[in-house]
C-alpha positions in Angstrom: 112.0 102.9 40.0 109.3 103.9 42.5 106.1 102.0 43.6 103.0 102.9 41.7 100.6 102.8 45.0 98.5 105.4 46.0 100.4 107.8 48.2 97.6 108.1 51.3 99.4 110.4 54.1 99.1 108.9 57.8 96.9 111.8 59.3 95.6 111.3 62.8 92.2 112.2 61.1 92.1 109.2 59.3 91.6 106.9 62.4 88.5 109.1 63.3 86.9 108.5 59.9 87.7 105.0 59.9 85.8 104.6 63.1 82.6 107.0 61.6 82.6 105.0 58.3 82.7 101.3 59.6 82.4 101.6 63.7 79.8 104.2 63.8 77.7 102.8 65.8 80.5 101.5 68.7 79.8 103.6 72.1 81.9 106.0 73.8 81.3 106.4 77.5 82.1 108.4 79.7 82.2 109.5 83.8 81.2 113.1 83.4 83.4 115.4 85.5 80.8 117.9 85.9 78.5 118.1 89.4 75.0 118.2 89.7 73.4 119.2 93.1 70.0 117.0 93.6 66.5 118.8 95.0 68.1 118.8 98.8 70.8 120.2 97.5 73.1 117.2 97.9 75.5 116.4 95.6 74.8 113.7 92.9 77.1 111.2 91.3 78.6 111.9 88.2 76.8 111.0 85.2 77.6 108.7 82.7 77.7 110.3 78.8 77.0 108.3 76.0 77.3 108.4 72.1 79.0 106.7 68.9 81.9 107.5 66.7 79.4 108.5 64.3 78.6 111.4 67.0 82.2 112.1 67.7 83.1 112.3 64.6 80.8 114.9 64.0 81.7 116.5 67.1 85.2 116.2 66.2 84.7 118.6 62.4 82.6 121.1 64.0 85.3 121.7 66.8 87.6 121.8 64.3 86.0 124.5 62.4 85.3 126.1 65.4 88.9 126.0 66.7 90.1 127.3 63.1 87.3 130.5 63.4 88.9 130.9 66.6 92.6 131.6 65.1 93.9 128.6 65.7 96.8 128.1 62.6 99.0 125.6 62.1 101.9 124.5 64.4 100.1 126.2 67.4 99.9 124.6 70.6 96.5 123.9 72.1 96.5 122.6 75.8 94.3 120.6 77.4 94.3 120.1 82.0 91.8 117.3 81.8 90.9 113.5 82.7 89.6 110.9 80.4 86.1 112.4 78.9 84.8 111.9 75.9 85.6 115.7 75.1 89.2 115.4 75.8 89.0 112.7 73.4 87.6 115.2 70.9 90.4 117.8 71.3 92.5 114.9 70.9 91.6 114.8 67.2 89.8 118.7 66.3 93.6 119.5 67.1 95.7 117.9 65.2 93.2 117.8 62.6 93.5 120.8 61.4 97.4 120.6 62.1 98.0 122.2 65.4 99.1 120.3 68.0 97.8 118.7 70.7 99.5 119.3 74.4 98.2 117.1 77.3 99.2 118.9 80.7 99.7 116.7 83.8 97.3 118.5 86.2 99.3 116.7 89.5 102.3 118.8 88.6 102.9 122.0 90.5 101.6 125.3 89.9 105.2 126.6 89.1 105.9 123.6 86.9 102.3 124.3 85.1 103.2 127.5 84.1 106.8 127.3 83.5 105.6 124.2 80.7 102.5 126.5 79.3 105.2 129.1 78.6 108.0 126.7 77.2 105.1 125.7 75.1 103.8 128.4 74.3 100.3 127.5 74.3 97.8 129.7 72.8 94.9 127.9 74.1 94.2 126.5 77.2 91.1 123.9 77.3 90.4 122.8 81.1 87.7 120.7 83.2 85.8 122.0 85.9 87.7 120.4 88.3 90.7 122.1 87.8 88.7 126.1 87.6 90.6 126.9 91.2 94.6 126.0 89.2 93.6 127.7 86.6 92.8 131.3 88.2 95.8 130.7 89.8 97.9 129.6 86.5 95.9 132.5 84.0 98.2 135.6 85.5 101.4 133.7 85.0 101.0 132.6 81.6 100.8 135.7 78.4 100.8 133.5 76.0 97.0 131.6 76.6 94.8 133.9 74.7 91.4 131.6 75.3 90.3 129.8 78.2 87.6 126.7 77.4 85.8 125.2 80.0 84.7 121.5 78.9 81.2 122.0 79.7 77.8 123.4 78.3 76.8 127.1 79.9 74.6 125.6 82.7 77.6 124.3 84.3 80.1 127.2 83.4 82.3 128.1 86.4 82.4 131.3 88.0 85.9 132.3 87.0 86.9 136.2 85.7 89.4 135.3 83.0 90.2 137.1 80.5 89.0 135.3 76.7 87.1 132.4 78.7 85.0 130.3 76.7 82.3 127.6 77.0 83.2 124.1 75.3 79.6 123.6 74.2 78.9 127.1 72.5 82.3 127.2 71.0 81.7 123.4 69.5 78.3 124.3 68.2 79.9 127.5 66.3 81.8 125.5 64.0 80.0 123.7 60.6 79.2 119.7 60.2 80.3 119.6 57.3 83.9 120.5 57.3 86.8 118.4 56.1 89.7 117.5 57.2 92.5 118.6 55.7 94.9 116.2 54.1 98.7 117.1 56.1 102.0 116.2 55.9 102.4 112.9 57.9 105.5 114.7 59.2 103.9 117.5 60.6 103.8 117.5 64.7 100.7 116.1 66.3 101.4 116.2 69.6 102.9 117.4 72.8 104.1 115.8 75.9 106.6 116.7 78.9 108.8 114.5 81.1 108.4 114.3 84.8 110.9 116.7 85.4 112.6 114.6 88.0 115.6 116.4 87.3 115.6 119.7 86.2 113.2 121.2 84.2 110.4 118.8 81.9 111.7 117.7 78.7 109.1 118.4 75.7 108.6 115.1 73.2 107.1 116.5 70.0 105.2 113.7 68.2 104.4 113.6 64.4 101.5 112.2 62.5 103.7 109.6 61.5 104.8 108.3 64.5 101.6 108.4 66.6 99.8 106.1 63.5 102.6 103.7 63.5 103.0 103.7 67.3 98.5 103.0 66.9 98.7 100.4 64.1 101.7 98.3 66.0 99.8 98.9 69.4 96.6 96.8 67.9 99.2 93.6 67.3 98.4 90.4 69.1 101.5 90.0 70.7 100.8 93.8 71.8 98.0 95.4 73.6 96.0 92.7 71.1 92.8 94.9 70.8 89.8 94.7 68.3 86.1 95.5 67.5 85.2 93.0 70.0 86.4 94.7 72.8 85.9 97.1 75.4 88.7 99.5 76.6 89.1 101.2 79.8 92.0 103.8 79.6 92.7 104.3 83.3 96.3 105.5 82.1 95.6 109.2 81.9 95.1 110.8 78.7 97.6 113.2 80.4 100.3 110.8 80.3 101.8 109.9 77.5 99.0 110.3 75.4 96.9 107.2 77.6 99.4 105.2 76.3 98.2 105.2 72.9 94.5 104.0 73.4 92.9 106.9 72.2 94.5 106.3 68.8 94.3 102.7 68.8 90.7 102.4 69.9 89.0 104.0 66.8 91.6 102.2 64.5 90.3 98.7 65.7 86.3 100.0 66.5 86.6 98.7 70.0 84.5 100.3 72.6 85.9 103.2 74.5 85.0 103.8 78.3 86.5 106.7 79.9 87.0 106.5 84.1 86.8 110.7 84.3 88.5 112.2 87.9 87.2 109.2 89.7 90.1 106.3 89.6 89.5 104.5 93.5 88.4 101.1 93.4 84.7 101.1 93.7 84.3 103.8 91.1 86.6 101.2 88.4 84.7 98.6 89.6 81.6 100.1 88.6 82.6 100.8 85.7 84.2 97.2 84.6 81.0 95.8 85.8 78.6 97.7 84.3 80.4 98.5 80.9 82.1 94.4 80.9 85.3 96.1 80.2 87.3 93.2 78.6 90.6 95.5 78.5 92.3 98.3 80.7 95.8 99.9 81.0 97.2 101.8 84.3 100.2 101.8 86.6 100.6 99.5 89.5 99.3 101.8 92.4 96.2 102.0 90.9 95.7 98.1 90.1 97.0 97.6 93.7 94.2 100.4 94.9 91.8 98.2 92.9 92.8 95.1 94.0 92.5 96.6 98.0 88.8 96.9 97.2 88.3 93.7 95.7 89.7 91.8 98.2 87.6 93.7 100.9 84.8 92.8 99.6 85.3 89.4 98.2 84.2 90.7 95.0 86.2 89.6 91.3 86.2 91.3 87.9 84.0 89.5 85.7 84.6 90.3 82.3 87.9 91.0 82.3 90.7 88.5 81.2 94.0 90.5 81.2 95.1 94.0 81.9 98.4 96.2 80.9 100.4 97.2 83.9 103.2 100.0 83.3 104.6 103.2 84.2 106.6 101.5 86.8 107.5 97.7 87.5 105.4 95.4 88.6 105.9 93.5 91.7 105.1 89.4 91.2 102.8 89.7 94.1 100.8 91.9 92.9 100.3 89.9 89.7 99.7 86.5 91.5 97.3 88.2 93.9 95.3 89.4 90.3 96.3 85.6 89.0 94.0 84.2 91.8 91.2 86.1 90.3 91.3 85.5 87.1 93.4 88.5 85.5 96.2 88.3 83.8 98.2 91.5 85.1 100.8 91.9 81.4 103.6 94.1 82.3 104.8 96.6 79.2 107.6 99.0 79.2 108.0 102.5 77.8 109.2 105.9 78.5 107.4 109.3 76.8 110.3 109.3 74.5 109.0 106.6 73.0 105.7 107.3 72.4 105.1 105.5 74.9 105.2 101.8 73.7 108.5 99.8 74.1 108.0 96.7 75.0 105.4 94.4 76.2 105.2 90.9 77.9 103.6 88.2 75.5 105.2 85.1 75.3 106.0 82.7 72.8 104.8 79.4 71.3 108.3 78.0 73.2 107.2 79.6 76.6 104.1 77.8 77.0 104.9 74.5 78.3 107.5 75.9 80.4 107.0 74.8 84.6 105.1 77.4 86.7 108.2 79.0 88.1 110.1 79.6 84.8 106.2 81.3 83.5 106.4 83.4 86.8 109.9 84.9 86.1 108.9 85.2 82.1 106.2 87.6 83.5 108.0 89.4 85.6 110.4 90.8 82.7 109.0 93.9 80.6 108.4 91.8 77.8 110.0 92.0 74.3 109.6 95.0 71.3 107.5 95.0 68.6 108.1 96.0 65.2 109.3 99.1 65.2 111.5 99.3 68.2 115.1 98.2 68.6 116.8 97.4 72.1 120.4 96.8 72.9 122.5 97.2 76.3 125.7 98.8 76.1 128.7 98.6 79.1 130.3 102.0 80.7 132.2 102.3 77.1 129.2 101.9 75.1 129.9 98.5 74.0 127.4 96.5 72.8 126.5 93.4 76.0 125.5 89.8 74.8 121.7 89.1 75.3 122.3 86.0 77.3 119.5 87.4 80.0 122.5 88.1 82.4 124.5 91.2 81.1 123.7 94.4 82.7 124.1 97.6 81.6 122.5 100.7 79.9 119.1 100.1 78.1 119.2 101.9 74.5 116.7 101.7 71.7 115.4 103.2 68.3 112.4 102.9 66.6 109.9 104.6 64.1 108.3 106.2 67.1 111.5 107.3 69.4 112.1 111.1 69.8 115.3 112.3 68.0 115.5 115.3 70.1 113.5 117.3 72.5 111.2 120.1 72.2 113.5 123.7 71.6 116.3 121.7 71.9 119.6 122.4 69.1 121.0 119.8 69.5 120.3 115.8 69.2 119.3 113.4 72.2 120.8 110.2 70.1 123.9 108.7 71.0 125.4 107.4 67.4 121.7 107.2 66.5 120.6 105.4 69.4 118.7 107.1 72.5 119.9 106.2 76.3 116.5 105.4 78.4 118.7 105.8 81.6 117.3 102.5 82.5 119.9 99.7 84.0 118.5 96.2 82.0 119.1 92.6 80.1 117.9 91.5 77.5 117.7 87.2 76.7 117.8 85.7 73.2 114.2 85.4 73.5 114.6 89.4 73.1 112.8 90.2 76.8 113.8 93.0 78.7 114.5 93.1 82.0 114.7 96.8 84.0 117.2 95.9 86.7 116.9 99.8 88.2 117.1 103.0 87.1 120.6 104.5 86.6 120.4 106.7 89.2 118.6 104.5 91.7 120.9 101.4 91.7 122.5 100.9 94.9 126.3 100.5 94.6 127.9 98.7 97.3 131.2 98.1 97.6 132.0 98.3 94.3 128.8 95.9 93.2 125.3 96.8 92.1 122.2 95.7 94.3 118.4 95.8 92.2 116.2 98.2 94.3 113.5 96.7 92.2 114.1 93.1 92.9 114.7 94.2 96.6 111.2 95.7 96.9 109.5 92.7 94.8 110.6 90.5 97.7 109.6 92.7 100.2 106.0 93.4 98.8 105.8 89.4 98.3 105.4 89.2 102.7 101.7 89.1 103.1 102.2 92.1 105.9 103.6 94.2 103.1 101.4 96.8 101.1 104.2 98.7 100.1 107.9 99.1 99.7 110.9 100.8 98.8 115.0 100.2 98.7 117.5 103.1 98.4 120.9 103.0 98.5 122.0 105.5 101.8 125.6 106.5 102.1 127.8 104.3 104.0 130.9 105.2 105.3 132.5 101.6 104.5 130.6 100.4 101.7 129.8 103.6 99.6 125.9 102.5 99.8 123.9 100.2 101.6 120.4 99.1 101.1 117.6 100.7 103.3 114.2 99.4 103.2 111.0 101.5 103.1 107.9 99.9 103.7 104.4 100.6 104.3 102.3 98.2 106.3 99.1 95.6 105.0 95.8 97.4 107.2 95.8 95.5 110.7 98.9 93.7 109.5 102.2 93.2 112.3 105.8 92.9 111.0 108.8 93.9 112.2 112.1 94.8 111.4 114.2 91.6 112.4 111.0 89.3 110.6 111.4 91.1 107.7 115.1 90.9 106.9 115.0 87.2 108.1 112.6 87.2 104.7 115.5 87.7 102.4 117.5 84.7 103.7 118.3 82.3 100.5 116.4 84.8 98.1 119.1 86.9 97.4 123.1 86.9 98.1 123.5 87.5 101.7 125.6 91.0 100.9 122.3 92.2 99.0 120.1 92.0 102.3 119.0 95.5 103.6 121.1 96.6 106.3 117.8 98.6 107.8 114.1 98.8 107.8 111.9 101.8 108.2 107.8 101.8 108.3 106.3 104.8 106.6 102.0 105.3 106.6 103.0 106.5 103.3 105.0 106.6 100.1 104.9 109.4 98.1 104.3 109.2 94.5 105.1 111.6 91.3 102.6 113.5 89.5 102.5 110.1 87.1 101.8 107.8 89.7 105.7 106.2 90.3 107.1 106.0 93.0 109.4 109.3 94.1 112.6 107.7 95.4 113.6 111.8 95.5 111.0 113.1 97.9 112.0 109.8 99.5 115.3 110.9 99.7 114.8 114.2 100.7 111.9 112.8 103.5 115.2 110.7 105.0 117.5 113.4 104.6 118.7 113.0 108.5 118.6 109.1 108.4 121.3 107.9 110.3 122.6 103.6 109.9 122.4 101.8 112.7 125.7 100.9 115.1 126.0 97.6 113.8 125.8 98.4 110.2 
């Protein structure tokens, strides 16, 4: 016998008109990423954009319509090279809307990787920001299959590109009629479009459906999640070119809260800016940008004054960093996810149990990647695939299921499940509490002598000396001990360490055999295109290292 309850699909559209009906009135705002030249002919600060959902909304049907007069069917894949604006957030929803699909493009990639993903795609349209006009003249000759280029801006600022089908965002909105209506769609029909890193080999593509992205939304607002409502204000300074901004763009119109998008300009005066003048009480981004922010705060003596806690992810979080944001009043909450997974895995809230634990047992709760939600599923499985005991000590491979976890990729014949579970490739524990802890990545655990040595927890203790700013531990090849562990790191401004200092700094933290062998000082580590750490350019930058005699 089946329920007798009304059978409402989950459409992406629904969220939107949630947020007309009953937030209409809650601001969006927004960094512009157009230029304006002032009467000298000096170039101005960006300008700050501001409407309602009620706006958007509208916005959102006549770009619809407009997209739909275009040719845009069904199943198609519309593109988007842009930052967080308040009209990226509007192809977010005109797209999958009307049932095509929405594909966010990670403009830090490569030209060569650009293209090769626009033509795995497929895209039919390509919707840009002025920013990126120089890529795409470049990228327009290397991809056949882009029939329209739109530039998000009105015709005063329209670039002065010769492409074939180019379009202005503006006119082509203002084409398309107020009053159309969104079409109700299968809550199985795809939605959206991201690609993997591409670390090795070519980028994976993660098809999302209706379904999934309003479950991954409605678990997201939980308060042992990101914990968001109509009280709040939301800074996204996740992209909304990876992994969807982590889901913000969905969850923000189903809880009303406030929306405040950074645009291009992420350093630390322009976010502080922003959190000041907006009193942001919420924001999400990796660590290298909270550690950029907390660079400028600390220069200046200055502290964020509205905001309690922020999500940290994308890459682990060292403990100094979060005691550094500790001392000013933030609560740095690590989460865990992977684009697979839409992205949300886990995330660090503890329970009623943790809160009278001592400092030091708190301190190592938050340095874990918290636990899952509803929705997700974690175990850890030895070389045989056997399932490990969550005692908070059993390492192996991280696998997990869920409502919002990709069965297979993009073009792909055959499954990515292992006996229904996907392998992150992640090296973790889990405790009975259900917290993760990432250990390493597969492929960047150093093996020595037949053991495993953490890089992570290796470059936590290194980025706890108050001379470090950064660090990094790879496993080099040793001719007795298969690997050994080199240390990266890049020096604090003005700051004076050296090499035998800084290994006498892992003396009783870890087991003797886990201390580095070598140091090396960098100006610089380089990052991906998502804003980890790139232990293969690293890799490939030490290429001719050579150990030491006495190692």
């Amino acid at each position: 016998m089946l329920g007798q309850m009304m059978r409402m699909p989950l459409n992406i559209s629904a969220l939107l008109q949630h947020a007309e009906r009953y937030h209409g009135d809650t601001e969006i705002v927004s960094r512009s990423t157009e230029t304006d030249s002032g009467d000298d002919g000096s170039p101005q600060p960006p300008a700050i954009q501001r409407y309602a959902y009620a706006t958007a909304a509208r916005r959102c049907r006549q770009l619809a319509c407009a997209l739909q007069r275009l040719g845009v069917r069904e199943g198609q894949r519309i593109a988007t090279l842009a930052w967080n604006g308040y009209r990226h957030f509007e192809l977010y929803f005109s797209i999958s809307g009307i049932g095509a699909i929405t594909h966010t493009i990670n403009p830090r990639l490569f030209l060569e990787q650009i293209a090769w993903i626009v033509n795995h795609a497929e895209d039919s349209v390509l919707c840009f920001d002025l920013s990126f006009s120089a890529l795409v003249a470049r990228l327009q000759p290397l991809c056949p299959s882009v029939r329209h280029w739109v530039a998000m801006c009105d015709r005063q600022h329209m670039p002065a590109l010769k492409l074939p089908g180019l379009l202005c965002y503006e006119e082509l909105l203002s084409a398309g009629g107020a009053d159309f209506e969104w079409p109700l769609l299968d809550e199985e029909l795809a939605s959206g479009l991201c690609y993997t890193s591409g670390t090795t080999g070519n980028p994976k593509g993660v098809l999302y459906s209706h379904r999934s992205t309003l479950l991954h939304a409605l678990t997201a607002s939980l308060p042992d999640v990101m914990n968001l409502s109509a009280r709040d204000c939301v800074l996204p300074v996740v992209p909304m070119f990876h992994v969807n901004a982590w889901g913000i763009p969905f969850l923000a119109p189903l809880v009303g809260a406030k929306l405040v998008f950074p645009g291009a300009a992420l350093d630390g005066a322009s976010l502080h800016q922003l959190f000041e003048q907006e009193q942001v009480s919420f924001a999400a981004g990796v660590p290298t940008v909270w550690l950029g922010l907390l660079q400028y705060l600390q220069s200046r003596g200055l502290r964020l004054s509205s905001v309690p806690r922020m999500i940290v992810g994308g890459a682990a979080c060292p403990p100094a960093l979060m005691q550094a944001y500790a001392e000013l009043g933030v609560k740095l909450q690590h989460a865990w996810g992977m684009t697979e997974l839409s992205p949300l895995g886990t995330v660090n809230t503890p329970k009623r149990q943790h809160e009278h634990q001592p400092p030091v047992a708190q301190a190592a709760l938050a340095a874990k990647q918290g636990r899952p939600p509803f929705g997700i599923e974690l175990k850890v499985v030895d070389g045989l695939g056997v399932d490990l005991p969550h005692d908070g000590q059993s390492t192996g491979e991280l696998m997990v299921r869920g409502h919002w976890v990709a069965e297979r990729y993009f073009r792909a014949g055959t499954t990515a499940l292992r006996q229904g579970w996907f392998a992150t490739g992640d090296v973790a524990n889990l405790d009975l509490d259900g917290f993760l802890q990432i250990t390493d990545r597969s492929k960047d655990v150093i093996k020595s002598g037949g053991e495993w040595i953490s890089s992570i927890e290796l470059e936590n203790i290194a980025m706890s000396h108050p001379a470090v700013a950064e660090a990094a531990a790879l496993g080099m090849k040793h001719p007795k001990w298969d690997e050994r562990p080199l240390l990266i790191v890049v020096k604090k401004p003005a700051a004076e360490v050296d090499r035998r200092s800084l290994l006498s700094f892992y003396q009783d933290r870890v087991a003797k055999w886990w201390i580095p062998d070598d140091v090396l000082f960098l100006d610089a580590l380089p990052y991906t295109a998502n804003g980890k750490l790139s232990k293969l350019q690293l890799r490939q930058q030490l290429g001719n290292y050579q150990w030491p005699a006495q190692s």
